[in-house]
N, C-alpha and C positions, 0 to 999 in steps of 0.2 A: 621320417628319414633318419635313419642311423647314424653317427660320425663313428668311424676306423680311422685310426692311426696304424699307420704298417712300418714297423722299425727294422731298417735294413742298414748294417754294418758294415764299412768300406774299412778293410787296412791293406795298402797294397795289393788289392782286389780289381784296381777300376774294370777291367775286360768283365771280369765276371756279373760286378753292380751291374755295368751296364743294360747288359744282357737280362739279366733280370728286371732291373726295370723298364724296359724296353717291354718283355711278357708282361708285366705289370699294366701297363697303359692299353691292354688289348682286354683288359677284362672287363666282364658285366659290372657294370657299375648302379644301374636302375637302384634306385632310392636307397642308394649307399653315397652318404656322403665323406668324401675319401680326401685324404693327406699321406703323403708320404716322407716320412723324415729318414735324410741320410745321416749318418753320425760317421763321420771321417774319424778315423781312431789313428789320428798325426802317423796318418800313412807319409811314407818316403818319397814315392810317386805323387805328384800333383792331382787333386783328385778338381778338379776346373768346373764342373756343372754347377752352377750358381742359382742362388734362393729362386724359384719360379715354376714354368712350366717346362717340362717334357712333354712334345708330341702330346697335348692334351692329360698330362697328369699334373699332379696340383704336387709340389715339389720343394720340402724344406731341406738345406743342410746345413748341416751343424758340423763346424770345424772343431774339433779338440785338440790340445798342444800336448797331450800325453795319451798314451794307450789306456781308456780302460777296459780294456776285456769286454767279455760277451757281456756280464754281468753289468758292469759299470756302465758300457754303451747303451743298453735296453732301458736302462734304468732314467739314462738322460731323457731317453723318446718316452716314457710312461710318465715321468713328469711336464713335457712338453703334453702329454695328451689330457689330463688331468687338469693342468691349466688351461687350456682348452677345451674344455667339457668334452670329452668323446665318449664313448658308447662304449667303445671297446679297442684292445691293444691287439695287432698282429707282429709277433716276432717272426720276420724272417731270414733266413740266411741268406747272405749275398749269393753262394753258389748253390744257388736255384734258379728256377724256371717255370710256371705256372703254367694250367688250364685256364680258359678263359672263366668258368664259371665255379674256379674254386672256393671265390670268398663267397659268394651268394649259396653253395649249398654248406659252409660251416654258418654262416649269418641263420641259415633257415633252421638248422639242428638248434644252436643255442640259445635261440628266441622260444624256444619251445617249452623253457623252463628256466626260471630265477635260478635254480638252486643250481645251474649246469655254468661251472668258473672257468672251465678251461676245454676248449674241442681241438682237434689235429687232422690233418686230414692224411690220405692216402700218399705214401712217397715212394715214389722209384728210383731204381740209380736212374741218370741220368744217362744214355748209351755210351759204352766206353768207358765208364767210371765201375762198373760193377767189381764187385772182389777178388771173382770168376771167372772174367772173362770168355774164359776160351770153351766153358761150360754153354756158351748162349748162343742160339742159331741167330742173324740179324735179324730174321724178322724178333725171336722173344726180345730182343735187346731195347730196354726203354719199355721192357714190362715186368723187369723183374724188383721185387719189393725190398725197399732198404726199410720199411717202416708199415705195420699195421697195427698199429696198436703197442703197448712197451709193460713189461713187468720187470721189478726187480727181482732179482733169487739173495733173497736172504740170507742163504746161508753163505753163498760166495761175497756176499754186498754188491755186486754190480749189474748193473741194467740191461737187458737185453730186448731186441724189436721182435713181434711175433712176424714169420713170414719169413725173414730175412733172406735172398739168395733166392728165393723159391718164385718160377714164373706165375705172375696172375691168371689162375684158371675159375677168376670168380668165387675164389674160397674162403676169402672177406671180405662179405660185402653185405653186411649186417652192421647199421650203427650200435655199438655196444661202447657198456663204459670200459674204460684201459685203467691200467693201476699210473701210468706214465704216461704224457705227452713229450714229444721231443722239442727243445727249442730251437730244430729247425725249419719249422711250420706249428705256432701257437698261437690261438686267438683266444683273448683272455677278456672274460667281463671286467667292467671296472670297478664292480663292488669289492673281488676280488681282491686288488691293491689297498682296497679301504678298509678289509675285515683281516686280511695276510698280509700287505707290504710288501716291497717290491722284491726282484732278485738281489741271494745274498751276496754283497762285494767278497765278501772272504775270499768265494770259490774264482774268481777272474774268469775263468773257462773252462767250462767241464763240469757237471754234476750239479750247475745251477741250477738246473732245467728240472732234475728229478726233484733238487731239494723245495723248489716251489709246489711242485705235485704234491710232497709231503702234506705239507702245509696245508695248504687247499684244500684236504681230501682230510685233514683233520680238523676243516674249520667246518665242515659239513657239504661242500660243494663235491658236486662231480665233473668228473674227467670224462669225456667222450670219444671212439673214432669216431670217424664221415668219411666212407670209402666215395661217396659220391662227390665227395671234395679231393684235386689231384693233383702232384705238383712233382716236377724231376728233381735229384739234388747228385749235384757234382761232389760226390763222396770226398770229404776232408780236401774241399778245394785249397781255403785258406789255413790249412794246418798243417802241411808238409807232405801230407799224406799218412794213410794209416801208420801207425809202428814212430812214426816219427820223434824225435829226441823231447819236442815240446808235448806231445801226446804222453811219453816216458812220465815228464815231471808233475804237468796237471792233473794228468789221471790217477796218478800213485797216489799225490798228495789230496786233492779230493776226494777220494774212495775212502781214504782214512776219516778226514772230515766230515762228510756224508755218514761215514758208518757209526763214527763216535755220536753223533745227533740220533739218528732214527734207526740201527741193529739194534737187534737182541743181544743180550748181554752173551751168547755163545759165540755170536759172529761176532761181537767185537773183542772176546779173548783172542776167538782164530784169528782176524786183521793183525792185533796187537804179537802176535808170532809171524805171522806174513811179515810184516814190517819189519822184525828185528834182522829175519832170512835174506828181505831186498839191501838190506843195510849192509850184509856182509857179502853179499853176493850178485845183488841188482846191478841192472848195464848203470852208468856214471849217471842220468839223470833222473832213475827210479832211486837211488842212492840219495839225491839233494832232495826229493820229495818228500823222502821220510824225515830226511833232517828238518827240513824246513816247518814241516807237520809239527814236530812236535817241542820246536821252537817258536812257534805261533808264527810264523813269517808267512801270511796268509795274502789275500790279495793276490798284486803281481808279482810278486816274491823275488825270489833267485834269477830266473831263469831271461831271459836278455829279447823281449819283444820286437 
């Protein structure tokens, strides 16, 4: 029997926790032994579900008195899991929503083989949360893919999902390895943290998720999809929504950070001109990103949680 740890992040979120872990307690569980840790990221709103069970789920949270980010939150639940011998990490997003038999077919791909550190599974918007909206008949709605798989393009530095916008007509549905996992559905061996180490705090949110891929994928592990693993996700539930001002500052300043670590010396001339451009020219919080970049004001920086 396996122990999973599954790391799910409240800030100001509880409707959506909820709900998630509500899908959560409805899933195959057969000879998975399972924990769920909440990490309240000193959300504003009283987050009241107290250490124990949910409707049959095994249920830790963990209050924090300051925000730490994606990075810093996941990082408390890998060490909870760690200390707790588990088998394996699941990072998930609060705005999600599961299949019932999503852990059981990533558990079954990543048993398959030592050297496999990190799998992902199949994501959809959520219905209603798509880009496109108005692009989607109701019935395609709740089949359209935010996530099969992820590459980055080098030469821009940033990450893109294969699939993205496009209805599921069964045209990935081949486990294959990806260059990216997203950390909005990641299930991570735990040799992994012992040969790489956990998510970097630098990044707070945004671009953690790739720069662990990095890593990984240069300590010899591979990255996996599991289209036979399925989960919705309420697109930037807890981020304002796409375009957002917080979205402006972590992604600018990340993308630099990210790039400075793992681009080719060409893409990080072109960033290092990008950057100068946002500086003179970027909306007000692509502007503090660059500052703060290369002021090293990394972590939670600037920007007002």
């Amino acid at each position: 029997m396996k122990h999973v740890v599954i790391s799910l992040l409240n800030f100001n979120s509880k409707k959506d926790t909820l709900e998630c872990l509500h899908s959560l307690k409805d899933i195959d569980k057969k000879n998975i032994k399972l924990t769920v840790v909440v990490v309240d990221n000193a959300s504003k709103e009283e987050f009241n579900i107290e250490n124990g069970e949910i409707e049959g789920l095994p249920l830790v949270v963990i209050k924090e008195s300051k925000n730490l980010g994606f990075s810093g939150g996941n990082n408390v639940v890998i060490n909870y899991a760690l200390r707790n011998e588990a088998d394996y990490v699941l990072a998930l997003n609060s705005d999600t929503y599961v299949d019932k038999n999503f852990l059981e077919e990533l558990l079954k791909t990543i048993e398959k083989d030592n050297l496999i550190g990190i799998v992902a599974p199949k994501i959809y918007f959520a219905p209603g949360y798509e880009f496109h909206k108005e692009k989607y008949s109701q019935k395609e709605k709740g089949k359209v893919f935010w996530y099969a798989g992820g590459k980055i393009d080098w030469a821009n530095v940033t990450g893109y999902h294969r699939g993205v916008d496009e209805v599921d007509h069964q045209q990935y549905e081949k486990v294959e390895e990806t260059e990216i996992a997203t950390g909005c559905c990641m299930l991570i061996r735990k040799e992994v943290f012992r040969k790489v180490g956990l998510f970097e705090d630098k990044y707070f949110l945004y671009y953690e998720d790739s720069d662990l891929c990095m890593r990984v994928k240069r300590k010899g592990f591979k990255i996996l999809y599991v289209p036979s693993s399925i989960i919705w996700h309420k697109n930037a539930g807890s981020a304002g929504g796409s375009g957002s001002q917080l979205q402006d500052y972590y992604i600018t300043r990340n993308r630099l950070l990210f790039g400075s670590k793992f681009a080719p010396i060409r893409s990080k001339i072109a960033l290092f001109k990008e950057s100068l451009r946002l500086l003179f020219s970027g909306r007000r919080w692509q502007k503090q990103g660059v500052v703060d970049f290369y002021l090293g004001r990394l972590g939670k920086g600037n920007y007002s949680v």
